[in-house]
C-alpha positions, 0 to 999 in steps of 0.5 A: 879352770883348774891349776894344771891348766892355768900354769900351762897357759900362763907359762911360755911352753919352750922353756917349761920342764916336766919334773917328776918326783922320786917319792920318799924313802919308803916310795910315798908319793912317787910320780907326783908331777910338778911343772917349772921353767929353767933357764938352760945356758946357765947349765954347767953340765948339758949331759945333766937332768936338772933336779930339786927338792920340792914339796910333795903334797902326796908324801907331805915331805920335801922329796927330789924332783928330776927333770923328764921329758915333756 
């Protein structure tokens, strides 16, 4: 089974987000998918896409990851 796959199975599908990375600064590892659950009634703004820095693999930095739709 591979890793895209386990985290789908083992993660409640209502409460996961698709984040989507923006690349680094010369668009390295731009696309890059990264799955993960949040928690939307502590949102202070609702209008807002959730966004964070995670690693990119791809680009081997920490980049921005903004929330998509699934």
């Amino acid at each position: 089974m591979s890793h895209y796959c386990y985290i789908l199975t083992t993660m409640s599908q209502e409460k996961l987000i698709k984040m989507v990375s923006d690349g680094d600064a010369n668009g390295v590892g731009k696309g890059h998918v990264y799955y993960t659950t949040y928690n939307n009634k502590n949102k202070k703004d609702p209008s807002k896409k959730y966004q964070a820095k995670k690693y990119n693999p791809v680009a081997r930095t920490h980049t921005v990851y903004k929330q998509k739709k699934k």
